[in-house]
C-alpha positions as CSV (number, residue, x, y, z in Angstrom):
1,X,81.6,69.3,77.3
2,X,81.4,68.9,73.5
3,X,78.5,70.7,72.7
4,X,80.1,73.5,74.4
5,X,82.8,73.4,71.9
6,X,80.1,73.0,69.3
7,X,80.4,77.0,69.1
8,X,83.9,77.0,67.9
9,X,84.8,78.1,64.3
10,X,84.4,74.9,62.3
11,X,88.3,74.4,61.9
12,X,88.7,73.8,65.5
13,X,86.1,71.2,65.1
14,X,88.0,70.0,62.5
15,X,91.4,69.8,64.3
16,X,89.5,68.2,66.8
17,X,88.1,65.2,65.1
18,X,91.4,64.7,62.9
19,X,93.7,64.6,66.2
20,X,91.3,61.8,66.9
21,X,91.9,59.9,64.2
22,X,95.6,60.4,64.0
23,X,95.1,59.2,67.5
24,X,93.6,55.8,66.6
25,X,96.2,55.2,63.7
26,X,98.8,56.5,66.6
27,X,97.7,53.8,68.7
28,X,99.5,51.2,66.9
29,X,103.1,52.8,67.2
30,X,105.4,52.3,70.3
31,X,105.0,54.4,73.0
32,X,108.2,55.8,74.5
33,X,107.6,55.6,78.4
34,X,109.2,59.3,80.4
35,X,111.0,56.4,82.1
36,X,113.2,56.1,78.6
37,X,113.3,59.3,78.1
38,X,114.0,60.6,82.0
39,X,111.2,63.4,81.9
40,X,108.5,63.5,84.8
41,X,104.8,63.5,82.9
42,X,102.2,65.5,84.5
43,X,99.7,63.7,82.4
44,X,100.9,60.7,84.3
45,X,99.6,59.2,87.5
46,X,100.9,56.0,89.3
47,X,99.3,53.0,89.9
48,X,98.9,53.8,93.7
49,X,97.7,57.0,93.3
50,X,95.2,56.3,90.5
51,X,93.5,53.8,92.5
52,X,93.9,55.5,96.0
53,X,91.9,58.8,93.8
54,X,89.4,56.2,92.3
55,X,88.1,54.1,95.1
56,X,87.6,57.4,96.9
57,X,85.7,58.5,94.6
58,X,87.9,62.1,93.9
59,X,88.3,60.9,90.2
60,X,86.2,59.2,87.1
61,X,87.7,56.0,85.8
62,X,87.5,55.7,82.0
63,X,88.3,51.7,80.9
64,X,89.5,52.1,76.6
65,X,90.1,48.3,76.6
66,X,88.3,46.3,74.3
67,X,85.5,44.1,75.3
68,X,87.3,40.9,75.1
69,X,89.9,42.7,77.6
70,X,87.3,43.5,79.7
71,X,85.9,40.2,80.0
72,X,89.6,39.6,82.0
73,X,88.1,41.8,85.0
74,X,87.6,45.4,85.1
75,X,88.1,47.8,88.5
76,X,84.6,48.2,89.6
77,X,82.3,51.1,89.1
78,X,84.9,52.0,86.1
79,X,83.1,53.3,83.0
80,X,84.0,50.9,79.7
81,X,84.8,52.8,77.0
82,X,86.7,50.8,74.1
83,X,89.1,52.9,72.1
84,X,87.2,52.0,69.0
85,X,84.4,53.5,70.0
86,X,85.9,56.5,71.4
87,X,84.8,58.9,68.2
88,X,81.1,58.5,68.9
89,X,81.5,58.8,72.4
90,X,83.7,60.9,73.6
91,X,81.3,63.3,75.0
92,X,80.7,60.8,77.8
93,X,84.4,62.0,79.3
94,X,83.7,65.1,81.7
95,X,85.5,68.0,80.3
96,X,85.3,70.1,83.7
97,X,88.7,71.1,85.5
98,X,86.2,70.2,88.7
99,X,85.9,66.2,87.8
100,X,89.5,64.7,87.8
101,X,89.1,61.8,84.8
102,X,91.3,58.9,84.8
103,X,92.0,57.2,81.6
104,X,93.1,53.5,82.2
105,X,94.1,50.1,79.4
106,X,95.9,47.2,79.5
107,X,99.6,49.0,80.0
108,X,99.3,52.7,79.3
109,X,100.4,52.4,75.7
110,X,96.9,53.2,74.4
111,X,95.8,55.5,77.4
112,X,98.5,57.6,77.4
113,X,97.8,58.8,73.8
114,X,94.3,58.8,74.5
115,X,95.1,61.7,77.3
116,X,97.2,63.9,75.0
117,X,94.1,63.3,72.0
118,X,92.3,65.0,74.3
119,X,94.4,67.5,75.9
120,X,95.1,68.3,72.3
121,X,91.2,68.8,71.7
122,X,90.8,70.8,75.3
123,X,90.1,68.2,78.2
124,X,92.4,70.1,80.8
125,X,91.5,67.2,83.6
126,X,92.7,64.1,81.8
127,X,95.6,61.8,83.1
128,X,96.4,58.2,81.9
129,X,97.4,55.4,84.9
130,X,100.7,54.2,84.2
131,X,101.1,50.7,84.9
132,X,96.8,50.5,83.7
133,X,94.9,47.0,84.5
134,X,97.5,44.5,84.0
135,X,99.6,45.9,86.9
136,X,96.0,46.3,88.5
137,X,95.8,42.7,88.2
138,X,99.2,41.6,89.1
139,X,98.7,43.6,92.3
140,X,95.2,41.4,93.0
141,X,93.4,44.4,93.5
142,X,89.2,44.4,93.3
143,X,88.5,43.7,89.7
144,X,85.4,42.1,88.4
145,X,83.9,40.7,85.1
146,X,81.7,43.8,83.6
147,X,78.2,43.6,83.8
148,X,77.2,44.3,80.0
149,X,79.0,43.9,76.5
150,X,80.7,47.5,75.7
């Protein structure tokens, strides 16, 4: 967890928070895909797998949409988390090798820089879904509108 890390020399801390915000300014670049570049990513997980893990329950599901794209339907019992709030509330993502975390948005453009932000910062149990909710979607898997604003 965070306050765990709260021990660490204030330049870690400080490393920490400004990966974060190079990871929000990041978010607006392309992503390039290990389908482009040929390289297996073990931060990656399919679809299938991601929501075989989820619906049984042997993984968290972290939503970074925003709330007008979780309005569209999210995959139920998933925790919303909008990227822009991610700063303040980032303690909220298990950091225990124990507790496999999923990090899911619209594509995997925003998700998978989200999992190497926090790789970067020490989360060792952090993987993105690679297709995220709109391949959800277009697959008509389970999805429902959330039951509070994020």
């Amino acid at each position: 967890m965070i306050s765990q890390r709260l021990e660490a020399p204030c330049h870690t801390r400080r490393q920490a928070i400004t990966g974060f915000l190079l990871l929000a300014a990041s978010a607006l670049l392309p992503a390039c895909s290990s389908e482009a570049t040929g390289a297996a990513d073990p931060l990656r997980v399919g679809i299938e797998e991601g929501r075989d893990l989820f619906e049984n329950r042997k993984a968290l599901m972290f939503d970074i949409r925003e709330p007008a794209e979780h309005a569209t339907g999210v995959a139920a019992g998933a925790t919303l988390l909008p990227m822009s709030q991610l700063q303040q509330r980032v303690n909220e993502i298990p950091n225990d090798p124990a507790q496999p975390v999923l990090i899911i948005c619209h594509t995997q453009n925003r998700s998978s820089k989200v999992v190497q932000a926090l790789k970067d910062a020490g989360w060792n149990n952090v993987r993105y879904v690679h297709g995220g909710m709109s391949t959800w979607a277009r697959n008509g898997w389970p999805m429902e509108k959330p039951a509070r604003a994020s």
